[in-house]
VOSEVO-285206 format. One record per atom (N, C-alpha, C): residue in three letters; x, y, z. Coordinates in steps of 0.05 Angstrom, whole numbers, plus 32768, in hexadecimal, padded with zeros to 4 digits. Atoms other than C-alpha are relative to their C-alpha. Layout:
ALAXYZ/...
end
This chain:
UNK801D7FFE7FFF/UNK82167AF17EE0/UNK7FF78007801C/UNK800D7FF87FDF/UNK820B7AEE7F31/UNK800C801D8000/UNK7FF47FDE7FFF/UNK823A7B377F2A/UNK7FE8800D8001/UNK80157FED800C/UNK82067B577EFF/UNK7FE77FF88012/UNK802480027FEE/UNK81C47B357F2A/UNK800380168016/UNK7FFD7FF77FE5/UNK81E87B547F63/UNK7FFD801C7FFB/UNK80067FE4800E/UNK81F87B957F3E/UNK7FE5800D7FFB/UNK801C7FF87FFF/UNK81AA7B937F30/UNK7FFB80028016/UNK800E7FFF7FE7/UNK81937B887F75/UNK800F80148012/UNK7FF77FDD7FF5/UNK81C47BC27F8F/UNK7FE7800F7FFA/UNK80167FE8800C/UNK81A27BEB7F60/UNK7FE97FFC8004/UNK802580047FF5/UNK815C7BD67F75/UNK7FFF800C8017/UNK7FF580027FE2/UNK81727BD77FBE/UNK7FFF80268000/UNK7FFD7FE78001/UNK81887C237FAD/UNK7FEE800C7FFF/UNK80117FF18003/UNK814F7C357F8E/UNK7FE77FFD800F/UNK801E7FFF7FF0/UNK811B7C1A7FB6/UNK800680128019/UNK7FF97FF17FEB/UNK81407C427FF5/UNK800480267FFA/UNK80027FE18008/UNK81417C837FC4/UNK7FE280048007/UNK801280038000/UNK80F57C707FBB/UNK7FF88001801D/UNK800D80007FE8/UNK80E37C6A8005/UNK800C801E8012/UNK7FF47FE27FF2/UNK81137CB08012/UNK7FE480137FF3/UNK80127FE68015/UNK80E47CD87FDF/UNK7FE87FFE800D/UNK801B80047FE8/UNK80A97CB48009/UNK80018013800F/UNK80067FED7FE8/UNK80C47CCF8046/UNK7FF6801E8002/UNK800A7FE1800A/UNK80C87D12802A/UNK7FED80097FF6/UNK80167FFB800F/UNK808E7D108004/UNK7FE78004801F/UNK8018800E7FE1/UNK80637CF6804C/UNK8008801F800E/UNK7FF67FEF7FF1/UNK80957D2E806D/UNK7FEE80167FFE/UNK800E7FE1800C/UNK807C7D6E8047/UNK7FE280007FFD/UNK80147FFD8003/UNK80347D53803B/UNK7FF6800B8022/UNK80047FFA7FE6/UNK80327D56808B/UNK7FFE801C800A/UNK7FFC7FEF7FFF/UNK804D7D93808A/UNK7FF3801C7FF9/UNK80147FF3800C/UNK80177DB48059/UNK7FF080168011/UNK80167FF47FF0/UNK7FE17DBE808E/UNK80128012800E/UNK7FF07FEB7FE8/UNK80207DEA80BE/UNK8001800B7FF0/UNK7FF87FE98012/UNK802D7E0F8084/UNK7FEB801D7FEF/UNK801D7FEF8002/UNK7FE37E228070/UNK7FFA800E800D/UNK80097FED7FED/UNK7FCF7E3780B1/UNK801780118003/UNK7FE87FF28003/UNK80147E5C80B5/UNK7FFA801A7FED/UNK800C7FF0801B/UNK80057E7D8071/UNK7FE380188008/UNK80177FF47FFF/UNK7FC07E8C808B/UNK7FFD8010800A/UNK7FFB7FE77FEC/UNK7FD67EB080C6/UNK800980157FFC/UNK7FE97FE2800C/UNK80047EDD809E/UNK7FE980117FF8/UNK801A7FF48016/UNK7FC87EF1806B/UNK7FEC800E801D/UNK801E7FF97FF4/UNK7F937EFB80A1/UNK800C80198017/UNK7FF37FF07FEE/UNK7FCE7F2580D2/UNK800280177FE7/UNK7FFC7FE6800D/UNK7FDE7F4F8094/UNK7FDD800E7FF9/UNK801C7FFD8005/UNK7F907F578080/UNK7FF7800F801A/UNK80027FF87FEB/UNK7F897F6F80C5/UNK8008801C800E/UNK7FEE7FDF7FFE/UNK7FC47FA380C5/UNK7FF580127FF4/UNK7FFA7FE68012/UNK7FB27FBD8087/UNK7FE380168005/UNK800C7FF57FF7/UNK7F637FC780A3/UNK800780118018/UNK7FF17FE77FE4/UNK7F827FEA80E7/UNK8003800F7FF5/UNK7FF37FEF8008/UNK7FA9801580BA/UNK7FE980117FF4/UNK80157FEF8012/UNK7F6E8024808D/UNK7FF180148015/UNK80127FF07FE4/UNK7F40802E80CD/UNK800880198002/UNK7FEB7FE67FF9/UNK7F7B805D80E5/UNK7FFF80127FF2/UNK80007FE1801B/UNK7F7F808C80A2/UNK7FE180058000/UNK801C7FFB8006/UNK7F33808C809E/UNK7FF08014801C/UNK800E7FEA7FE8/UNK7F2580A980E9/UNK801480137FFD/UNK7FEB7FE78000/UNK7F6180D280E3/UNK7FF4800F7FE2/UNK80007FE78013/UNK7F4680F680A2/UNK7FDF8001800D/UNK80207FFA7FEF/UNK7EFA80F580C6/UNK8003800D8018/UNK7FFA7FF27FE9/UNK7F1881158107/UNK800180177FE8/UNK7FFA7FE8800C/UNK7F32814980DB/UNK7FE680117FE5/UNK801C7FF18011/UNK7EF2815080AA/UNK7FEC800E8021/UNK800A80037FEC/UNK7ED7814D80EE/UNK7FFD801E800B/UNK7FF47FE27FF5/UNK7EFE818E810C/UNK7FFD80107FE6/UNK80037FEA8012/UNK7EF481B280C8/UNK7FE8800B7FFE/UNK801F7FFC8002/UNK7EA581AD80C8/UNK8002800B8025/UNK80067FF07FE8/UNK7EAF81C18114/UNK8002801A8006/UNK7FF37FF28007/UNK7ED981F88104/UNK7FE980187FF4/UNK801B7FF2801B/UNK7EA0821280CB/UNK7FED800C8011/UNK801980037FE7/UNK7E63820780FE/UNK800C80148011/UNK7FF67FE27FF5/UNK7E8A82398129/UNK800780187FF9/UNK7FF77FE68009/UNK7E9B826A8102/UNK7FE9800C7FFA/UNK80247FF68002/UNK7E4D826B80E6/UNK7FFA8008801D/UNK80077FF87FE3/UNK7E3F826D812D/UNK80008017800F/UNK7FF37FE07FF9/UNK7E6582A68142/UNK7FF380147FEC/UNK80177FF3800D/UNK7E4482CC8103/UNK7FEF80068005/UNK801680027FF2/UNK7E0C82BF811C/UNK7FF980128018/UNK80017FF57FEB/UNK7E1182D5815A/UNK800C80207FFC/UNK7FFD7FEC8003/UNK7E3083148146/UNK7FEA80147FF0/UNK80167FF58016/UNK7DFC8323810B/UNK7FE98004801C/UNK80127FF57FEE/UNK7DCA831F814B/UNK7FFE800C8015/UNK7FF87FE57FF3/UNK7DEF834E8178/UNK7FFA801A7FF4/UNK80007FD88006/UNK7DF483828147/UNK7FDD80037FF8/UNK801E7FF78006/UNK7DA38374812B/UNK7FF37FFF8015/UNK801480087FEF/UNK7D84835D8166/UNK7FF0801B800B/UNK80167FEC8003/UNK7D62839E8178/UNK7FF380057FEF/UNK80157FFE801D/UNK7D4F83B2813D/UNK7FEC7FED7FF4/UNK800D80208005/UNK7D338364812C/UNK7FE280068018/UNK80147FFB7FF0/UNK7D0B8373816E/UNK7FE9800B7FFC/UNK801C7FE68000/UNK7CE783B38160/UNK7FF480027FE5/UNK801980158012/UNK7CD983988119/UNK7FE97FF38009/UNK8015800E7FFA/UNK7CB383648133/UNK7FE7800A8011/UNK80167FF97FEE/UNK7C90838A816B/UNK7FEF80127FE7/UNK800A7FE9800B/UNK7C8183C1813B/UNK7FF17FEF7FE7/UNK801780108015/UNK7C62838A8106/UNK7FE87FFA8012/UNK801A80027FF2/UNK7C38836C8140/UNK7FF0800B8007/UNK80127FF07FEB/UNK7C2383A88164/UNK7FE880117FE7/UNK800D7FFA801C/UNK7C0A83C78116/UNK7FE77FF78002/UNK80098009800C/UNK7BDB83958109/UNK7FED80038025/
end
């Protein structure tokens, strides 16, 4: 009979020292939570960060280049321009005088 009390009170003995391990661990990792959140958080908010850079990046890089295409355009009108009023510009002139001086 004292065998088996003892046999019980091992096994108590055991399990209350499994019971206060699972604590530790349990106490361990809850501690741990808050390093792992902010940890977590930093990842998310560094990638969220890259991926705006990157966006930024592709978005001026295709607006430089809409950029230089509309500049491109605007000069070529330009030049037109300027040529169409090389070759009319006399003629445009003595139109006009020749409407004003009419009347």
């Amino acid at each position: 009979m004292k065998e088996m009390l003892r046999v019980i009170l091992d096994m108590d003995k055991q399990a209350c020292e499994r019971v206060k391990e699972a604590e530790a661990y349990r106490d361990k990792e809850i501690a741990e939570l808050s390093e792992k959140k902010a940890r977590i958080t930093e990842e998310e908010n560094q990638k969220a960060l890259d991926f705006a850079l990157k966006k930024s990046q592709k978005q001026r890089t295709e607006g430089d280049a809409y950029l230089e295409k509309v500049s491109e355009r605007n000069q070529r009108i330009l030049n037109s321009m300027e040529k169409l009023y090389k070759e009319n510009a006399d003629k445009w002139i003595n139109e006009i005088f020749e409407n004003v001086t009419k009347n």
